[in-house]
N, C-alpha and C positions, 0 to 999 in steps of 0.2 A: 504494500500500500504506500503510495508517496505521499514524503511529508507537505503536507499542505502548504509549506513556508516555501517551498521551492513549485509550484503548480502555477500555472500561467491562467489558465483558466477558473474562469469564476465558478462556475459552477461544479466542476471538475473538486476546485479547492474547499467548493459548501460538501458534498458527499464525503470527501477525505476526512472532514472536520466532526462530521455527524458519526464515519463510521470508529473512529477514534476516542467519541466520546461514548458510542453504544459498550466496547472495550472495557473504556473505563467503568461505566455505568457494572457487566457484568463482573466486572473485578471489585465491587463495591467501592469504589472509588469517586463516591459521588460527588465531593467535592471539584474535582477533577475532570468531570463527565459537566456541571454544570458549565465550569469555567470555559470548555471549550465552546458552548452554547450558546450562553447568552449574548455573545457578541454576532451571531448569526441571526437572533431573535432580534435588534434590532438594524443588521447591516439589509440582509437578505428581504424576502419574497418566500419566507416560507410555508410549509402545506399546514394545516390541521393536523396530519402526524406529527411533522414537528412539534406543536405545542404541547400536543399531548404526552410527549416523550418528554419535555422539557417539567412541566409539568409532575409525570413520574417523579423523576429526578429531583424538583423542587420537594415533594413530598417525602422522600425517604431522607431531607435535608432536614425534614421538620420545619416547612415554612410552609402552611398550609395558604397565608396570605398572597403569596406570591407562586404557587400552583393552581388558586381559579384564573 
């Protein structure tokens, strides 16, 4: 999987980003899984899966505020 830091491509570099933080996410590393997130939650154009993943993740953070 290429690092996204080197990815030319925009969208190319949101999927690297997303599948890096799913990783994280399954390695319970949710702090880590957010971080790579949220800066796509407000650069990109993301789906409804996205937030809902994002979401996920805000929840097992213990931030139920910031998961609706």
């Amino acid at each position: 999987m290429p690092n996204p830091q080197t990815v030319d491509d925009i969208n190319l570099q949101n999927e690297s980003i997303n599948a890096y933080a799913a990783i994280a996410a399954r390695e319970n590393d949710f702090q880590k899984a957010s971080a790579l997130l949220e800066p796509l939650a407000r650069a990109a154009k993301p789906s409804s899966d996205f937030f809902f993943a994002l979401a996920r993740i805000r929840d097992k953070l213990q931030d139920a505020d910031g998961a609706m």
